[in-house]
N, C-alpha and C positions, 0 to 999 in steps of 0.2 A: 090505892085504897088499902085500906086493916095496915098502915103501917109498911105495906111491903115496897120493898124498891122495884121501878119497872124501870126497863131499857128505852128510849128514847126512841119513836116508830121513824119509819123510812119517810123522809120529807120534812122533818125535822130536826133541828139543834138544839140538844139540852147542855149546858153550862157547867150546871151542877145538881144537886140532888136538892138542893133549899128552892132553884131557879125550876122556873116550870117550863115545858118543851115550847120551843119556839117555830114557830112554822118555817120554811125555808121562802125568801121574798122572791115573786117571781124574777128570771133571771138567774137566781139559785137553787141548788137542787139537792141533795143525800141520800145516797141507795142505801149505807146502811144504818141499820138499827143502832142505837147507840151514841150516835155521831156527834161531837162537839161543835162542829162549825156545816154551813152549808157553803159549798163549792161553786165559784160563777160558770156559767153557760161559756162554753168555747165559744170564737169568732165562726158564723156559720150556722151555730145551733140557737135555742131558744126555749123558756120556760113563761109560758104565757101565766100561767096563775101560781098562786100560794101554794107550798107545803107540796113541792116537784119530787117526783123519782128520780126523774132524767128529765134533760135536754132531747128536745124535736131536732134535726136538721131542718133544715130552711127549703121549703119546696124547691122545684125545678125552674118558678118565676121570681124566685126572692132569692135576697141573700144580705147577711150579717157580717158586720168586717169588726165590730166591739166583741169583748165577750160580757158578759152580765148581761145580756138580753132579753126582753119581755115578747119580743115579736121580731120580725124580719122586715127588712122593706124590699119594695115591686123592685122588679128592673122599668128601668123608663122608657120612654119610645127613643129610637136614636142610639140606646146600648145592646149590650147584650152580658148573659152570666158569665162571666168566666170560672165557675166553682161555688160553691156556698158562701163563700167571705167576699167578693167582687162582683162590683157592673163595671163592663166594657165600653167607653164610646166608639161605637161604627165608626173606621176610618174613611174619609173620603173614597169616591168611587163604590160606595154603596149605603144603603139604607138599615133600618131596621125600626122594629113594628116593636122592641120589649120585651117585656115578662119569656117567657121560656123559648120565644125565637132568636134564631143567629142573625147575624146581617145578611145582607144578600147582595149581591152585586149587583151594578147598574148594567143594566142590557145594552146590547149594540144601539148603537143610535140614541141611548140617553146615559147622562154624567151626572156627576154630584162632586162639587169641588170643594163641600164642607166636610169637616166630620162630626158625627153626631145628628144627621137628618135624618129623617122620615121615610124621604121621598125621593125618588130620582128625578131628573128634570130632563124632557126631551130635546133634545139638538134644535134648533133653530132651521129654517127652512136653508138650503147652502150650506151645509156644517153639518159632518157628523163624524164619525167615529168608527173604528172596525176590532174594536176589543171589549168585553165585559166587562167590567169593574173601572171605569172610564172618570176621570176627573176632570175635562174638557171637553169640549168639540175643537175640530180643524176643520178648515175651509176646504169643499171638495174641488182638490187639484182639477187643472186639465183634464181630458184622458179618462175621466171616472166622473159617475153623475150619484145625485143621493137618492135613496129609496126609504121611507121611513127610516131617516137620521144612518142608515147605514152607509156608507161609502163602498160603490160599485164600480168594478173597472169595466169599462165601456164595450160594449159585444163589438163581435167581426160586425161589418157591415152598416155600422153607425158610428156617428163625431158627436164627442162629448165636449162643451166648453169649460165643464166645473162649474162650481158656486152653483147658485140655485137653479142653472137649466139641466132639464133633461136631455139625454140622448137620445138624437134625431137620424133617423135612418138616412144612410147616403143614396144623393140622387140616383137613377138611375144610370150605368156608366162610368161611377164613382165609387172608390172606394176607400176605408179608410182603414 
């Protein structure tokens, strides 16, 4: 206005003094005053509207791997974050639920022999397992019976055949 020259405000790129100020496009941003160009958002961060100061970082369930970014995306079910710029796929041997949780391991007695699932899947009746984070079942040996997919080695005083029987106490007079 009256002729006078002004500085080009924060969120904005002016050009020149003929060109009128330009907003910064979301994605881009300019903290200062004067500025000829606006700067793209790092991988990780993000400038959801027009005429930015700065770039957001990406919540603790998103994350941005471009930089010029207008938003973030989710992590997915099956991943997990590894920092603002990466989603993780869950390695086999455990699950995961997404957005800001870790995987989690498969409990005793259940496996997951994808990676990238969901869900853990319980042993089969005969079969299970004696470790957390499991990507199989095994067939319960001799000597040991299963209890809720867990493999259990057989008490004093009872014979166990494996696979899906239980451990049966020895007769009286008997022992095992």
């Amino acid at each position: 206005p009256n002729g006078e020259t002004q500085k080009c405000k924060e969120g904005f790129a002016c050009i020149g003094s003929a060109s009128p100020p330009r907003p910064c496009d979301s994605g881009t941003y300019a903290t200062t005053p004067g500025s000829i160009s606006c700067i793209d958002c790092a991988p990780g961060k993000y400038a959801a509207f027009n005429a930015s100061v700065e770039c957001t970082e990406c919540s603790d369930d998103a994350y941005q791997q471009h930089s010029n970014a207008s938003s973030c995306k989710n992590v997915k079910a099956g991943y997990y974050r590894s920092g603002p710029t990466t989603q993780v796929m869950c390695p086999a041997g455990k699950s995961g639920s997404g957005g800001s949780a870790s995987c989690k391991d498969c409990q005793k007695g259940w496996f997951q022999e994808l990676p990238g699932d969901i869900t853990c899947r319980e042993c089969p009746i005969g079969w299970g397992n004696i470790a957390n984070g499991s990507t199989s079942c095994n067939a319960v040996p001799p000597g040991s019976y299963s209890k809720f997919g867990n493999i259990l080695e057989c008490q004093v005083g009872h014979f166990c055949k494996g696979k899906a029987n239980n451990q049966t106490a020895c007769e009286a007079g008997r022992y095992a």
